[in-house]
Each structure stands twice: as C-alpha cells, then as structure tokens.
N, C-alpha and C positions, 0 to 999 in steps of 0.2 A: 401418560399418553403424550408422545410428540405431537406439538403444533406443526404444521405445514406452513411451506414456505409461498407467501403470494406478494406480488409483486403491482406497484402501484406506478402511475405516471401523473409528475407533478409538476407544475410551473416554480422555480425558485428565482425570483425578480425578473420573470421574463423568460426564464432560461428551460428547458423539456428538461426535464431528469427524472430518471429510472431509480425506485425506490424500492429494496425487496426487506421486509418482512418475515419477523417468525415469532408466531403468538401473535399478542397486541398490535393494531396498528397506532399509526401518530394520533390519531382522529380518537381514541380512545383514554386518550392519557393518560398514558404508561408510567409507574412511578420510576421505575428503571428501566434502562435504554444502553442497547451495547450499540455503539456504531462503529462499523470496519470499516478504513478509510484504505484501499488498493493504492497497487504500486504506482499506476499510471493512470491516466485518462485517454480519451480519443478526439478531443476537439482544443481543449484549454492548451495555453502555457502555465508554467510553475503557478506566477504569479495569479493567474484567474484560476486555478485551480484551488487556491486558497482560500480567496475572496466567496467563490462559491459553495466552498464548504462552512465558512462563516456566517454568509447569507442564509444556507440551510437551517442553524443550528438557529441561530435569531428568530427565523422569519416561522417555523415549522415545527423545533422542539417545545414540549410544553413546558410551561414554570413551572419550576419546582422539582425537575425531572436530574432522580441521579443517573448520570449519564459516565459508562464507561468506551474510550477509546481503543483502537484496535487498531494500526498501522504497521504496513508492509513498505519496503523498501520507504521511496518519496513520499508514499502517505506517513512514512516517521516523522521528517521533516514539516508534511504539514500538520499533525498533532502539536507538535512544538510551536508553529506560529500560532493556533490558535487559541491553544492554550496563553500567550503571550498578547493575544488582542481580547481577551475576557479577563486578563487582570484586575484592569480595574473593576470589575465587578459586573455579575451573572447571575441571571435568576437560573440559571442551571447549575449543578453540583457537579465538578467532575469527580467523582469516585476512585477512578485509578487508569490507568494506559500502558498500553503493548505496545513495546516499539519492537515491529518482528527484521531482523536482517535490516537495520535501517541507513538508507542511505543523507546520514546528515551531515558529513562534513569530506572535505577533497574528495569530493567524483571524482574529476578530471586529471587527478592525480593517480588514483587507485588505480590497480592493475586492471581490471576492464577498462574503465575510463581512459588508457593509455591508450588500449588496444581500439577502442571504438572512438576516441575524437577524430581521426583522419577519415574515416570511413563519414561522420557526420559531416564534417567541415566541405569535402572534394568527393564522396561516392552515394549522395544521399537519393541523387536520383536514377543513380545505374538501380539501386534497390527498388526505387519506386516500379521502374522500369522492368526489373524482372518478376516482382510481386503481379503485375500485369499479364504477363505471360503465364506465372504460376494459374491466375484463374480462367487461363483458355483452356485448361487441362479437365477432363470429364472427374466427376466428383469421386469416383469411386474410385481412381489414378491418383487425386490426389490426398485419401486418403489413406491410400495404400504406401504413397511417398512418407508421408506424416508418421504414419504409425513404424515408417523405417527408421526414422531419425531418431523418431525419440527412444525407441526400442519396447519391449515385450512389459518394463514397469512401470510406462504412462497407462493410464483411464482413457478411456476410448473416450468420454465426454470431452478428455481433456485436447483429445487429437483434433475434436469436430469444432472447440472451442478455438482454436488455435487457424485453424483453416477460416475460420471467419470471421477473423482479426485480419487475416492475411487480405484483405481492401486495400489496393491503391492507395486509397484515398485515407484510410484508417492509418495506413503505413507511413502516408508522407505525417500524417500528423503526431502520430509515438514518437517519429526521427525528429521531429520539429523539436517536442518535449523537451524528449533525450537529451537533443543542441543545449536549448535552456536551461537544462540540469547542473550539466557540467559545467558550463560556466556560472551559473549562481549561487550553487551549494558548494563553499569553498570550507567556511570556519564555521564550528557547532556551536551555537549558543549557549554559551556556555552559563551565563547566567540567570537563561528561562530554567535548563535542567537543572541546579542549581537552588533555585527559588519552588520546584518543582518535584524533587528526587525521592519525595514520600510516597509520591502517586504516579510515579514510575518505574517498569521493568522492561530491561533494554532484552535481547535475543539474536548474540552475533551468530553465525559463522563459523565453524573452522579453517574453514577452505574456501570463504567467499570473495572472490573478485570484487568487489561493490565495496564494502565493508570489512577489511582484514581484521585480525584478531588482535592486531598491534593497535588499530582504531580503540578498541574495545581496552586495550593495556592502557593507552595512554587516558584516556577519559575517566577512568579509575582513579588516576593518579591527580586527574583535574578536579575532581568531584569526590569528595571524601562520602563514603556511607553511601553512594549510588549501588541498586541493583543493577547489573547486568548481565547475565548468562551464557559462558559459552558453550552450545551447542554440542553432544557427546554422542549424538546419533545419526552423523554423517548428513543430516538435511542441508540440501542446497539453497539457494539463494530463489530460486524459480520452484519453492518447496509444493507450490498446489499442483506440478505436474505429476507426481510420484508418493509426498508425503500428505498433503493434505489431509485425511482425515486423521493422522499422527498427533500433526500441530494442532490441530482443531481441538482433541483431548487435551492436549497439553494445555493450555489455553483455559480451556470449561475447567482442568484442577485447579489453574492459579487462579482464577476470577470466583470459583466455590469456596479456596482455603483464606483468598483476601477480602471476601465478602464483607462488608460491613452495615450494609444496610438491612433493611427488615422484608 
C-alpha cells in the first residue's frame, strides 16, 4: 500500500515553511528520512537558503535519524554545504546523496549562465514587468499559452504549476537568486566531495546548459573513485516537466540497491 502525501506548515527559527510528507511524519521519528532539497526557492538568497535548511535539519530532524539527501540543480550545491557544516559531528547519520543535474561550480560561465547574466544584471525588470501583464490575462488564455510552449509532453499539473510561479513578486525573487547564483557558485568544493565521495552519486546531463558534461569529465579527473552518471535518456535539466516520474524510479532503484540500513 502507498502512503499518501500530506503536507505540514512549520515554523523553522521564525521562518513559515511548507513541509510535505510521505508515510511517517517528523512528529513520529522516522528511523529513515529521504529529504529532496529543490532547485530554487521563492523568498531566500543562496546564502539563507542554506542556513535554512541547516536550521531545519537541527532544529526538526529526530536523533538518530538516517537521513538520505536528494538535490536538484542549487539544492546540489546546498547538500554540499551542509554536509560541510555537520562535519564535525551530528546526531543524524547521512546515508548517502543525489546530486541530480547539479549546478556546483561556474554558473556564470556555463552556457546558460552566459546567455542569462545580461538579462539579470540590465532586463530583470522588463521581466518583472511583463510577468505583470502575463496575470491580467483570463486563466484559461493563459493556460492555454502555457500548454503551447511547453508542448503536448508536459503534465498538465506541471503547466498549472508553472502559471503560479508566474507572481510578480515570485519572479522578482527566482531573478534575485539567479543574480546570487551566478555570481557565488564559481569553484566545487572540491574537498567536501572529496571527504565525501562514498555517499555520493552525482547525475549530469548530456545536453545541459547549467552543467555540461565537460563539468562532469573534469571532476572525474579531480576526484579519484567518484560516482557520477551521465545521463543516456535525453532528460533535461528542468527534468520534472516531462520526465519526472522517469527520475523518480530512477532514484527509488539507487536508494533500494544502496540501502544499507534495516
């Protein structure tokens, strides 16, 4: 029997945060714990995005708890720091970590990152400004724009999700990120992965802008005995519009075959 997914609203030092669940809640103390850590946020920069995933895992996971990580694009980057700030020592166990498409080292370099700093730095609020415009449009116009762009293989969930991200106010804060991104994820730690490369499995890319395959060549060649996977099934970098339940199996066999706990 599948567990259902329910969804909790917590305070994290002050801070609302949306908590979603499947099986066990926190409140139950779960001996095992998968947490996915997304690409972006909607209010933080890099840096409190971290902080507040740190403060989560402190203030909320239970001791004793093996806890596997899960990150997409930027949340790669912050499984790495936080992994990095529990070195010296955690009553949680980390088990092992997904680093899916991750964007850890030269954004701003990377072929997106070329193509999107100008548009940050000098057009971030022509965007704001026509995101504005996009929601004076009747709902059903724009999602019929939505489901044109992305075409016939996106999930209809995925089109209604994507329209309501489409906020002003949500948009000025992604571009804000974005800014932050680029300019502070230059060089990969090379020594947290490193110190770390037993209870990690990296997941590039062929064709991804964010993270090229050459990222993934060289990091190889810095990291003796590192897993990292390049991608044989065309999934792109924005994989939950189209692949998502793909990766999601992909993901349940590595975490079934790397199980080590009881």
């Amino acid at each position: 029997m599948v567990a259902g997914v329910s969804r909790h609203d917590i305070l994290v030092r002050g801070q609302p945060t949306e908590v979603l669940t499947l099986g066990q809640t926190l409140h139950e103390n779960p001996k095992n714990l998968i947490l996915i850590i997304p690409g972006s946020g909607q209010v933080y920069n890099l840096e409190e995005q971290v902080k507040h995933k740190v403060a989560f895992l402190e203030d909320h996971v239970p001791c004793g708890t093996n806890l596997t990580l899960i990150g997409h694009s930027i949340g790669s980057h912050i499984i790495l720091r936080i992994l990095k700030h529990f070195e010296s020592g955690s009553n949680i166990s980390f088990v092992h970590n997904y680093l899916l498409f991750p964007t850890i080292e030269r954004m701003k370099v990377s072929p997106n990152g070329k193509r999107l700093w100008p548009i940050l730095c000098y057009l971030r609020w022509l965007l704001i400004f026509l995101t504005a415009l996009f929601n004076i449009l009747p709902e059903r116009f724009k999602a019929k724009l939505m489901a044109w762009h992305f075409g016939s293989n996106v999930a209809s969930c995925s089109v209604y999700a994507t329209i309501e991200l489409l906020h002003p106010k949500l948009v000025q804060n992604m571009l804000w990120m974005a800014y932050k991104e680029l300019q502070q994820v230059q060089e990969a730690d090379i020594t947290t992965i490193s110190e770390h490369k037993d209870r990690l499995t990296f997941y590039y890319g062929a064709t991804d802008g964010w993270c090229p395959a050459l990222y993934r060549d060289e990091l190889l060649l810095r990291v003796e005995g590192l897993t990292a996977h390049l991608c044989q099934n065309g999934y792109r970098h924005a994989f939950v519009l189209s692949h998502s339940e793909a990766v999601g199996e992909l993901l349940a066999q590595w975490i079934k075959l790397g199980q080590v706990y009881s």
